[in-house]
C-alpha positions in Angstrom: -6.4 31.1 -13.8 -2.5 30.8 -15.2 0.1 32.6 -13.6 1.9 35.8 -14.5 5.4 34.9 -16.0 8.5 36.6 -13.9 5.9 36.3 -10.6 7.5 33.3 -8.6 6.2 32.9 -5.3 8.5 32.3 -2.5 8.6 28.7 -0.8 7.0 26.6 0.5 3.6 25.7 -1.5 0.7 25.0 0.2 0.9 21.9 1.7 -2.7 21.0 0.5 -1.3 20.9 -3.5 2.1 19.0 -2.7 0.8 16.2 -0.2 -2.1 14.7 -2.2 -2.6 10.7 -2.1 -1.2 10.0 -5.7 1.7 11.7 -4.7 2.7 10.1 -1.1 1.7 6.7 -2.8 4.5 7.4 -5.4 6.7 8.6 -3.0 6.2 5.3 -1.0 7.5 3.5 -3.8 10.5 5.8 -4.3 11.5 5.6 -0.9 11.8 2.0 -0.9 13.7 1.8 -3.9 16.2 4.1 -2.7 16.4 2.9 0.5 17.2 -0.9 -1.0 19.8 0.7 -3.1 21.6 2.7 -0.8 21.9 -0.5 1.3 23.2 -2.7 -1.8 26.1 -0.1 -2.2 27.6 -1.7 0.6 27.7 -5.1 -0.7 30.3 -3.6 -3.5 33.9 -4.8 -2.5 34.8 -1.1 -3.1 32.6 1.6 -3.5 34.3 3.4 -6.0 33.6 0.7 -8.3 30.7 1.9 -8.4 30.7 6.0 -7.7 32.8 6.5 -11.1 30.9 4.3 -13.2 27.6 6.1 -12.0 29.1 10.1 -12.1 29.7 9.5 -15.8 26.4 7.9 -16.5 25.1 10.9 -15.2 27.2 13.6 -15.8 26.9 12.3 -19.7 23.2 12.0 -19.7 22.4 15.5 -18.2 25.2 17.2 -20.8 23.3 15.4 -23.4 19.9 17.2 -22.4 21.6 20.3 -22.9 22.9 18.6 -26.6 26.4 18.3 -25.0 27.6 14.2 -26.5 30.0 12.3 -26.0 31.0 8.6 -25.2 31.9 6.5 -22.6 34.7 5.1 -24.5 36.5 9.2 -24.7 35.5 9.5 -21.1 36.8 6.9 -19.9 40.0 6.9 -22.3 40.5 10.5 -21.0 40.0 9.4 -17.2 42.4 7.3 -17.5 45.3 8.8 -20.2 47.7 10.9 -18.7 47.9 12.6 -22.1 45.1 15.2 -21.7 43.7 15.4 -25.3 40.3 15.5 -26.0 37.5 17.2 -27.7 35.7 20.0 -26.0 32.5 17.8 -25.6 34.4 15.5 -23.4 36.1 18.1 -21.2 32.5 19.4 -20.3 30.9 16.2 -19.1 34.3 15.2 -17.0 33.7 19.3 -16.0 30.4 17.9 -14.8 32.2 15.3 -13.0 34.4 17.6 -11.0 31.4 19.9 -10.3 29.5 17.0 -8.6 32.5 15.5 -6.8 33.5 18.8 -5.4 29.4 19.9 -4.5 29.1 15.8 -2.7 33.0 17.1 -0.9 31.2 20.1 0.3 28.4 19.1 1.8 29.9 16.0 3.4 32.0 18.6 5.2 29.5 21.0 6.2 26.2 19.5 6.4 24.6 22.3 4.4 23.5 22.8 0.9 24.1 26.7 0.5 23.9 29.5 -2.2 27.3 29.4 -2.6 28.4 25.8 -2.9 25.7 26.2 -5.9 27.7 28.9 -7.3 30.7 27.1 -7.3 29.0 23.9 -9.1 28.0 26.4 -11.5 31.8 27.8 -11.9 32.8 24.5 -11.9 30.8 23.6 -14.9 31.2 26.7 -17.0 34.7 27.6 -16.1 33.3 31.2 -15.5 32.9 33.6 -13.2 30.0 35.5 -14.0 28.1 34.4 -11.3 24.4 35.3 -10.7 22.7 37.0 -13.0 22.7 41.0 -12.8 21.6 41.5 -16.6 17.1 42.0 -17.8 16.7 39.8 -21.1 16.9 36.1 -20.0 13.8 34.6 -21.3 13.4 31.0 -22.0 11.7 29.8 -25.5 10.8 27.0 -27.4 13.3 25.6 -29.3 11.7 25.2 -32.8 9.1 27.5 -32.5 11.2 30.4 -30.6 8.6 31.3 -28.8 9.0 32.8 -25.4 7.3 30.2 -22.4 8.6 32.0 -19.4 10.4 34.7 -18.4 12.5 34.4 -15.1 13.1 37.0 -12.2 15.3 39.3 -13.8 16.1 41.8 -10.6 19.4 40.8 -9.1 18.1 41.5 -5.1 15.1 39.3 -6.3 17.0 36.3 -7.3 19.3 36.5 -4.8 16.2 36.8 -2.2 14.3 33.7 -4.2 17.5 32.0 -3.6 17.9 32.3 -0.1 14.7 31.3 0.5 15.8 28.3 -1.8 18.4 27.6 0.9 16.7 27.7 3.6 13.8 25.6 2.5 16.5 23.0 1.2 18.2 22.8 4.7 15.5 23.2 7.3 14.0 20.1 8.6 10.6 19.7 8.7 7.9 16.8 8.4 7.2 17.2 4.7 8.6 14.5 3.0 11.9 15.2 1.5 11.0 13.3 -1.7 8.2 16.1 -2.3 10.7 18.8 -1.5 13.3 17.4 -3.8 10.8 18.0 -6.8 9.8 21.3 -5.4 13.1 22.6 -5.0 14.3 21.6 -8.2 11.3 23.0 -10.1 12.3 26.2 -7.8 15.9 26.4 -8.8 15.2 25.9 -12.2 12.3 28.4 -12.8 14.8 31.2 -10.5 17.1 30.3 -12.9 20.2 32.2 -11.8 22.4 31.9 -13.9 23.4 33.4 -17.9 24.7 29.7 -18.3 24.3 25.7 -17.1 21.2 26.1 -15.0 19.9 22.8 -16.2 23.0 20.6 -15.2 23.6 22.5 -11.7 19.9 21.6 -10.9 20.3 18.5 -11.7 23.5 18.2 -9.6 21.6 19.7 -6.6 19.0 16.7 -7.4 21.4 14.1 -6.4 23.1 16.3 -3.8 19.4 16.8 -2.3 19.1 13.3 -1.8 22.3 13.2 0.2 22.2 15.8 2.1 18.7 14.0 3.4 20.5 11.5 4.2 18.6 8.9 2.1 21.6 8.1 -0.2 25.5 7.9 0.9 27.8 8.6 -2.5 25.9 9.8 -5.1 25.5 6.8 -7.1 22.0 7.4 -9.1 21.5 8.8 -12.8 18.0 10.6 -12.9 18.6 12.6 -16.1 18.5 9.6 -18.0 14.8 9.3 -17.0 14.7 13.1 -18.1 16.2 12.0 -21.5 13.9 9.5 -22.1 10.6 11.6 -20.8 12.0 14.9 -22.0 8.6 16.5 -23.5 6.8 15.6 -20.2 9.9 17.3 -18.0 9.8 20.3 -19.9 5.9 20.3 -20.0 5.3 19.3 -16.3 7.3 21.8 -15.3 5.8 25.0 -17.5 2.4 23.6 -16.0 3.6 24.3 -12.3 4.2 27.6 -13.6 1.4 28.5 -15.2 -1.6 26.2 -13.4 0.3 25.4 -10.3 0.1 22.1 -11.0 2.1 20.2 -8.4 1.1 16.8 -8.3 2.2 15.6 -12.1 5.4 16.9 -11.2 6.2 16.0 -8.1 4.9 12.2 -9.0 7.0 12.4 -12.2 10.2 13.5 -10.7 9.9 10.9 -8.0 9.0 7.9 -11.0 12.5 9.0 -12.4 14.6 8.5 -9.3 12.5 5.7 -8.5 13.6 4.1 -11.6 17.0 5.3 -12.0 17.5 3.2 -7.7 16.3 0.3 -9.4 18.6 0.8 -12.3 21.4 1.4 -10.2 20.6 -1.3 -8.1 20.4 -3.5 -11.4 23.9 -2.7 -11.7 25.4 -3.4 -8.7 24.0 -7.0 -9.3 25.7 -7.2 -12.7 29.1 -6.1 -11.4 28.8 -8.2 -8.5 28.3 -10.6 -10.4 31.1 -9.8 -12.9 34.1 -9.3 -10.0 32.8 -13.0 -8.6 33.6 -14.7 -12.1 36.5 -12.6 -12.4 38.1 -13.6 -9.4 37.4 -17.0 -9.8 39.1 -17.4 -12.6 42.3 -15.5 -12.0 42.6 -17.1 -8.4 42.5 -20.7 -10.3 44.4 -20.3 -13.5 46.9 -17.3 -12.4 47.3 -18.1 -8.3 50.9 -16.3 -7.7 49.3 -12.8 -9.4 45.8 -13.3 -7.5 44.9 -10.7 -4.8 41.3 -9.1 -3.9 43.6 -6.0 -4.7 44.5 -6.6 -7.6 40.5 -7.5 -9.1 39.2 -4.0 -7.3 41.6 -2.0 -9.3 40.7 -3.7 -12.8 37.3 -3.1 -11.6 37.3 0.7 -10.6 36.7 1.6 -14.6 37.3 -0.3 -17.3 40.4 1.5 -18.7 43.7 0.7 -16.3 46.8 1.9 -16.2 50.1 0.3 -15.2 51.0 3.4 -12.8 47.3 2.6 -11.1 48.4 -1.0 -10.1 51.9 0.0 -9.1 50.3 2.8 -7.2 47.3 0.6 -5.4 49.1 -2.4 -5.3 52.7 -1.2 -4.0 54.6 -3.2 -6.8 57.4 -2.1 -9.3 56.1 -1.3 -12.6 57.6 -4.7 -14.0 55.4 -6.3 -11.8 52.3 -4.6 -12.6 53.2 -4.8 -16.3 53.3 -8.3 -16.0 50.5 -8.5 -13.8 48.4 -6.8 -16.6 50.0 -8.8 -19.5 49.3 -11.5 -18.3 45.5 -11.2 -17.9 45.3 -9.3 -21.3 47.3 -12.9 -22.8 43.8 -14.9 -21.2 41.4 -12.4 -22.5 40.2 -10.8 -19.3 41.6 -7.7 -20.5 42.6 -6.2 -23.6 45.3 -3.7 -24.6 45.1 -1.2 -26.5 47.5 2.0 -27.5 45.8 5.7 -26.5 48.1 8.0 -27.7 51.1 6.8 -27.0 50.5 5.0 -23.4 48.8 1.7 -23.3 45.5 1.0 -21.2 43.9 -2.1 -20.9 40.4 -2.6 -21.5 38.2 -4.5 -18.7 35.2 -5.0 -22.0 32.9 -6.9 -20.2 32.8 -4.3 -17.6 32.7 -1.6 -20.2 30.2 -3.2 -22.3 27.9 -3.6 -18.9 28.0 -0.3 -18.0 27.6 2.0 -21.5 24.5 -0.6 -21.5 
């Protein structure tokens, strides 16, 4: 028998439809991949080589299921420009950024994922104040036929009570596993959906936030919603069936294939760049000695786009130094220059070219 649309049961589901044996085998699996790459992190002479490179990927891939495009050449230009000029499709996904940055800041600090650190992801990405929503009318339909699939809680106290419960069951500790209550909650948050605006890409945000919180990865350095882009009539489809035939197992297992793939992935890349910094260094330690340092590789190697005032400013030189510094390795080809505006960056392409890949 299907469920009644606007009737969303409070957490947790019975244990008996989340913990089947399909789903703790997937979840196995899952676990092992994240748990092998939250360990490789560390083997990165800098994390934040790879925490920027992996943000984009995602923020870009979760603001392109809402139809939101844009390149990693513009994000990265305007990352790194300090002229601030760029189109409004660009200024959403680095709004994406932010809104992660500032939700992983927040719950470093306090240990807690809350209702209104999810508010303020949701600000962050709308530039809005609206809130949660106080308004009847939402309703969510198919996008070529315009019919309506479901219809979410549309009584303010209701949502904020759904919410809370949301909180709690996010935060408490308890012996399900907290790869089943990662697809649970985020089927939760998005069927609540709380918001006039950016539901999608605040649930997704809580995805990787989830997985920190848990303490099962450090920096939130996974892309899941490019699984989603790639499987995006089974997200969508998975998700109305838990609404309408409770069916909790397909999910669950699918959500859990995604970040399973997306670790491995990830992990994928931190070989490549690995890789990439070892050949690097090699070569500028034996053709370009006096201008080596392991300083001096990290920076060209935190995103592909430098600036001069970013070696002065990590390196402690004069900007004649870091100018030649640069020069010099854009003369051998190991970066290339080029005029944005009217400041020039140079280009790390190998690096670029490995991670728009």
């Amino acid at each position: 028998m299907e469920k009644a649309f606007n009737d969303l049961p409070m957490l947790p589901p019975p244990r008996s439809e989340v913990e089947t044996l399909e789903v703790l085998r997937q979840i196995s699996a899952t676990a092992l991949a994240i748990g092998e790459l939250n360990g490789s992190v560390k083997m990165l002479p800098n994390p934040l080589i790879l925490l920027n490179a992996i943000i984009l990927k995602e923020a870009t891939a979760s603001s392109e299921i809402e139809n939101i495009i844009t390149t990693q050449d513009k994000l990265y230009q305007a990352l790194s420009s300090s002229v601030q000029e760029t189109d409004s499709a660009t200024k959403e996904v680095l709004r994406y950024r932010s809104a992660l940055l500032e939700g992983f800041h927040l719950i470093s600090e306090r240990g807690f994922l809350n209702t209104n650190t999810i508010i303020r992801i949701q600000q962050m990405l709308e530039e809005n104040s609206a809130g949660v929503r106080k308004l009847p009318g939402t309703a969510l339909k198919n996008a070529v036929t315009g019919e309506t699939v479901y219809t979410p809680p549309d009584d303010h106290d209701t949502i904020l009570r759904l919410l809370k419960n949301l909180e709690d069951y996010i935060n408490n500790d308890d012996d399900i596993s907290p790869f089943i209550k990662l697809a649970v909650q985020h089927y939760q948050f998005e069927s609540i959906h709380p918001f006039y605006d950016g539901n999608g890409r605040t649930g997704r945000i809580i995805n990787v936030l989830f997985l920190i919180l848990k303490g099962l990865l450090d920096k939130p350095v996974i892309y899941p919603s490019r699984f989603i882009i790639k499987n995006k009539q089974d997200y969508y489809r998975l998700l109305q069936a838990v609404r309408t035939r409770g069916n909790w197992e397909e999910w669950i297992i699918y959500i859990n294939q995604g970040i399973e793939i997306s670790a491995k992935e990830t992990l994928m890349k931190i070989h490549e760049i690995n890789g990439l910094i070892g050949l690097v260094s090699e070569q500028v330690k034996r053709d370009y000695p006096k201008i080596y340092s392991k300083e001096l590789i990290e920076v060209l190697f935190v995103q592909p786009y430098c600036r001069i005032d970013s070696v002065m400013e990590q390196l402690g030189v004069s900007r004649p130094t870091a100018s030649r510094y640069l020069n010099t390795l854009s003369g051998c080809g190991i970066l290339s220059a080029r005029q944005i505006w009217k400041e020039t960056l140079f280009v790390n392409q190998q690096l670029f070219e490995l991670l728009r890949d």
